[in-house]
C-alpha positions in Angstrom: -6.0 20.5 54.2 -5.2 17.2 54.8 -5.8 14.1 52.3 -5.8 10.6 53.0 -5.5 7.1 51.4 -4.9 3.3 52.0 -1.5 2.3 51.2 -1.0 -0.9 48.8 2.2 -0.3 47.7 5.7 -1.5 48.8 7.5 2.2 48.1 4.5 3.2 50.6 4.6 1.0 53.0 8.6 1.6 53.6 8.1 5.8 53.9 4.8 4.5 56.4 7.3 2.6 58.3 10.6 5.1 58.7 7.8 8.2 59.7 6.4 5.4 61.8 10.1 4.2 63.5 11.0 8.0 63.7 7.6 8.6 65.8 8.1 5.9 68.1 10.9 4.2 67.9 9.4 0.6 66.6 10.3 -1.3 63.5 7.9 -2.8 61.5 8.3 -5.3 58.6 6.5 -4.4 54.7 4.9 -8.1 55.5 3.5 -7.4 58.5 1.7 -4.1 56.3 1.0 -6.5 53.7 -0.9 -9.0 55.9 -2.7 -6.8 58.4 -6.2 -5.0 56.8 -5.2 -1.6 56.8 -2.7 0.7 56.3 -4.3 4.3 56.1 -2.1 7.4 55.4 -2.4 11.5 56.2 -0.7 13.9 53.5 -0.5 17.8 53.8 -1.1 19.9 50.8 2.1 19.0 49.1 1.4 15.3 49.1 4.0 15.0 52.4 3.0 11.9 54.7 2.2 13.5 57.9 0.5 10.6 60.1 -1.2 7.7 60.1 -2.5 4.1 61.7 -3.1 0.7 61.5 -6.2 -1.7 62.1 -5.9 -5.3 61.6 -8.8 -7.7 62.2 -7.1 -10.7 60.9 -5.6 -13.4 62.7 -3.0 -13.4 64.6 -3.3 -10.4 66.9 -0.3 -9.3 67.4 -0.9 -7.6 70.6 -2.6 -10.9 72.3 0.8 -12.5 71.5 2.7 -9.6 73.8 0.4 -10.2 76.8 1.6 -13.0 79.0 0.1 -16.1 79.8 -0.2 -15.8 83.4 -2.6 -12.9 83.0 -6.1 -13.0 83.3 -7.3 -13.5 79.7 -10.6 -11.9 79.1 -13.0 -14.5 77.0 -12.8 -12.0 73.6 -9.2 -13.3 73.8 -10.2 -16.5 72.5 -12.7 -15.0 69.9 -10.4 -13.2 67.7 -11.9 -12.8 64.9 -14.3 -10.4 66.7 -11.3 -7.6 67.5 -9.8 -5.2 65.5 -6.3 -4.3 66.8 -5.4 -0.2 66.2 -2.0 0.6 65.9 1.1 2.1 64.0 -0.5 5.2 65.1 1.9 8.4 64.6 1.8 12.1 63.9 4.1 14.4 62.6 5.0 17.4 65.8 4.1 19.9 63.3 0.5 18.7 62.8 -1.7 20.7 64.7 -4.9 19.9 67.2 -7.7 20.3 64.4 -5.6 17.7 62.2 -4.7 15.6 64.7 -8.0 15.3 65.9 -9.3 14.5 62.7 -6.6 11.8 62.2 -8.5 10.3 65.6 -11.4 10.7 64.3 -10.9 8.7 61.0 -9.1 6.0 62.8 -13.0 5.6 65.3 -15.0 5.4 61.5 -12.6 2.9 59.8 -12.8 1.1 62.9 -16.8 1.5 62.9 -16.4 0.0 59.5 -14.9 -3.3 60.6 -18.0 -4.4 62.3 -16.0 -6.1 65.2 -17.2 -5.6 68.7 -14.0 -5.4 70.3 -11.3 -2.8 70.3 -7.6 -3.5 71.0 -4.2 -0.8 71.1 -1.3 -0.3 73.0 1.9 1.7 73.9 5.5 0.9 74.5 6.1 3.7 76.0 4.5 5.2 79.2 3.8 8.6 77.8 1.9 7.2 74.8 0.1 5.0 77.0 -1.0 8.1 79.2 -2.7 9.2 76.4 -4.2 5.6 74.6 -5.3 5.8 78.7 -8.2 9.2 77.5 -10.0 7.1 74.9 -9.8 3.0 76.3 -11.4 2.5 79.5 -10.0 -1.3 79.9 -6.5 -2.1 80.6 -5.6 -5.5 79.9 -2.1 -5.5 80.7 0.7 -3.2 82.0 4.6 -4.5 81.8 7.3 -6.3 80.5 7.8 -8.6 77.1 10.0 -10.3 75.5 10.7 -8.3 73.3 10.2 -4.5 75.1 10.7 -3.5 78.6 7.4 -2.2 78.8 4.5 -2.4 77.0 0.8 -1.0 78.1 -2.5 -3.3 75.8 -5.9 -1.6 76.4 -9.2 -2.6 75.1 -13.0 -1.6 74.8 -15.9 -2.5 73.1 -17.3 -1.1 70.3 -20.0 0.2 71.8 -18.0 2.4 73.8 -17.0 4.4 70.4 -19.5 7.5 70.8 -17.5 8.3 74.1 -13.9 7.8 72.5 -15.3 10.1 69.6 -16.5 12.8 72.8 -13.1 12.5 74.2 -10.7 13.0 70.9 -13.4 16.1 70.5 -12.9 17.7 73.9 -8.7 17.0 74.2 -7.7 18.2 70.5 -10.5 20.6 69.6 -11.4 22.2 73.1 -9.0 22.0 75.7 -5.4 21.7 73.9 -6.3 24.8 71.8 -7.3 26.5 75.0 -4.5 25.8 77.0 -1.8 26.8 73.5 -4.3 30.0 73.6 -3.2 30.4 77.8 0.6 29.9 76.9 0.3 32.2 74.4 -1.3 35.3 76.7 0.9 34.4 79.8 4.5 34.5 77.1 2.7 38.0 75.8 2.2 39.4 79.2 4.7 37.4 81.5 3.5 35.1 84.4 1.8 37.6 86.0 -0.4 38.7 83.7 0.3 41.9 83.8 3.4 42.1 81.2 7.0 42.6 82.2 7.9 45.8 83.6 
């Protein structure tokens, strides 16, 4: 069972930010928590912090400041108080598909509750960005920064939401638990299916 909970508090914010380094790798400041609009939080059953995200729809954005000036800068770019930047996304290993689908989930109806019609993320890593790749149809960039060797910023609009919601359903609650239940026959039975003999 999980329970979850927007964090206010400086003690939270620091335990939100070492599960969030440990997950990806990136540091983040207590004032950057403290400005942005939300800091939601996932416990288990014994009040453990087990995942969580970000959204911030106040200015700046800090993923339009990562994207380059030479690029192509779509016109929502210069509207920011219409997009709601998702991020600090990360999930304990253990946590399985159910939970980490419903961690998704949450993360589509707090941004629902923003009322912004644009939706921005990204990855500074190539595997994370594989994934962000399943539930944003846009990408708006794809490289270096300054300050990361690669970063990958996606986008879509809000109105693309049911079909994020359709895709977090089908990867974490249909085809992940059936491919776990495949590994688990072909280790039982060996490759061949027919057990080792």
């Amino acid at each position: 069972m999980l329970t979850t909970t927007i964090l206010a508090q400086d003690a939270e914010f620091e335990t939100f930010a070492e599960h969030y380094k440990q997950a990806s790798g990136n540091e983040t400041s207590i004032e950057y928590f403290k400005r942005i609009s939300m800091v939601r939080a996932f416990s288990d059953q014994k009040g453990e912090m087990i995942g969580g995200y970000t959204l911030n729809s106040r200015l700046p954005i800090r993923y339009f400041a990562d994207i380059p000036a030479s690029v192509d800068q779509p016109y929502f770019m210069t509207q920011g108080d219409d997009v709601v930047e998702a991020g600090g996304l990360w999930i304990n290993s253990e946590v399985n598909n159910f939970y980490r689908g419903i961690i998704y989930l949450w993360s589509l109806l707090d941004i629902i509750k923003s009322k912004k019609r644009f939706i921005i993320g990204g990855a500074k890593h190539p595997k994370v960005a594989k994934l962000q790749s399943i539930v944003f149809p846009n990408k708006l960039y794809e490289g270096p920064i300054p300050t990361a060797d690669y970063v990958c910023i996606f986008y879509a609009k809000r109105g693309y939401i049911p079909v994020q919601v359709l895709l977090i359903i089908n990867k974490y609650w249909l085809i992940d638990p059936c491919k776990n239940v495949i590994r688990s026959i072909k280790s039982l039975y060996g490759k061949n299916g027919f057990g080792n003999s």
